[in-house]
C-alpha positions as CSV (number, residue, x, y, z in Angstrom):
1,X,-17.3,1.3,-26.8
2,X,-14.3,2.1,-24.4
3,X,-13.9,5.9,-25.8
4,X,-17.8,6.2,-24.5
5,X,-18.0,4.0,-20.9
6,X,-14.3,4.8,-19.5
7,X,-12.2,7.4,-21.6
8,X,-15.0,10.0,-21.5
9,X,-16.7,10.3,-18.1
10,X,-13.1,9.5,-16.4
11,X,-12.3,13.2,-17.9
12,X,-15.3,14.1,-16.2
13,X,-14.8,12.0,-13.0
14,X,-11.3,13.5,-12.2
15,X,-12.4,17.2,-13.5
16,X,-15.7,16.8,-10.6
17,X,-12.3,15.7,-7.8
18,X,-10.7,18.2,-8.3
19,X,-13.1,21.0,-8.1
20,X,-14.3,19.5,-5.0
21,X,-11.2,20.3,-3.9
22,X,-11.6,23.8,-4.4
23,X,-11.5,26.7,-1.6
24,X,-11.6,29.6,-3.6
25,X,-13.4,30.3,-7.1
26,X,-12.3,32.7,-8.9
27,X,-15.7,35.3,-10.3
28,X,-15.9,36.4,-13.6
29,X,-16.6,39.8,-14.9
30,X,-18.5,40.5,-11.3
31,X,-21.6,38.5,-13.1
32,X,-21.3,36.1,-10.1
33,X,-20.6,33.8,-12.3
34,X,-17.9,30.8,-11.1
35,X,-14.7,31.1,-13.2
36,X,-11.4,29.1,-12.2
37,X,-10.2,27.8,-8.9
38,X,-7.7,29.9,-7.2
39,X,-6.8,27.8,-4.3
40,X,-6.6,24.3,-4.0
41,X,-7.2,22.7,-0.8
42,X,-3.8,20.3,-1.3
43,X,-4.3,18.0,1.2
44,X,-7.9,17.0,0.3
45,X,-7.3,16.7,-3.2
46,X,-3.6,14.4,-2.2
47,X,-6.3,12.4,-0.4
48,X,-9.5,12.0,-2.7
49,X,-6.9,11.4,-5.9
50,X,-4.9,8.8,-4.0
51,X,-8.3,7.1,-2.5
52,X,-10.0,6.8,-5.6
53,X,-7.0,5.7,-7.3
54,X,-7.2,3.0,-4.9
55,X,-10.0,1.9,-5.0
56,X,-9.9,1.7,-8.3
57,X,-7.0,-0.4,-8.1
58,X,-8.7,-2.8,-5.9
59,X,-11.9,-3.2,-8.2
60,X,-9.7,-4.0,-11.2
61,X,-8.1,-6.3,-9.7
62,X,-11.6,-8.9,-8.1
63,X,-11.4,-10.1,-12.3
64,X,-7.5,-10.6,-12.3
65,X,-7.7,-12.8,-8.9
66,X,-10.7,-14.9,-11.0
67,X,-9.0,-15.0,-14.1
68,X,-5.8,-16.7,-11.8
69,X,-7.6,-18.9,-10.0
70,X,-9.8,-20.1,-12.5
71,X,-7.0,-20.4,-15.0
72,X,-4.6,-22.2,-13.4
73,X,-5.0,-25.6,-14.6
74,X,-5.6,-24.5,-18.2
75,X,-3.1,-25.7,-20.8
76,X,-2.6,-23.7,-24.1
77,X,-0.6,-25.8,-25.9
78,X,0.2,-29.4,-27.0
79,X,3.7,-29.2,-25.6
80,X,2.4,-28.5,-22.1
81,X,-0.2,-31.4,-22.5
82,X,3.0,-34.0,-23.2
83,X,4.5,-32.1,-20.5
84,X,2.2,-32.6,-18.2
85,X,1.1,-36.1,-19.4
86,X,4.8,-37.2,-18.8
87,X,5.6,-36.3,-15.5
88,X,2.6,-38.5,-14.2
């Protein structure tokens, strides 16, 4: 389930940044056909990685700020219930 809803269309994602970072396709065989990129344009491509990457970042991280606040008061063990109990 992973493999199929992140591992394969990130491939695919970052693959579609980078050759929207293209300047110059390379033709092949004169069939007018696109081959590889020749040129990068550096700078957008420093941009769009670092921006998605990001953002990214930031989505992950709306579950970890839940997961914190809704977790703090949760004790996983009988010590930490005596623990606790004992310092009231």
């Amino acid at each position: 389930l992973v493999s199929l809803m992140a591992t394969l269309p990130s491939s695919v994602f970052w693959g579609w940044i980078i050759d929207k970072s293209c300047v110059m396709w390379n033709t092949v065989c004169g069939r007018g056909s696109r081959g590889a990129c020749e040129l990068y344009d550096t700078e957008k491509l420093r941009l769009m990685t670092h921006l998605t990457y990001g953002i990214m970042r930031l989505i992950s991280s709306i579950p970890d700020i839940a997961v914190f606040y809704f977790a703090k008061d949760l004790l996983l063990t009988d010590y930490q219930r005596t623990e606790k109990t004992e310092l009231k």
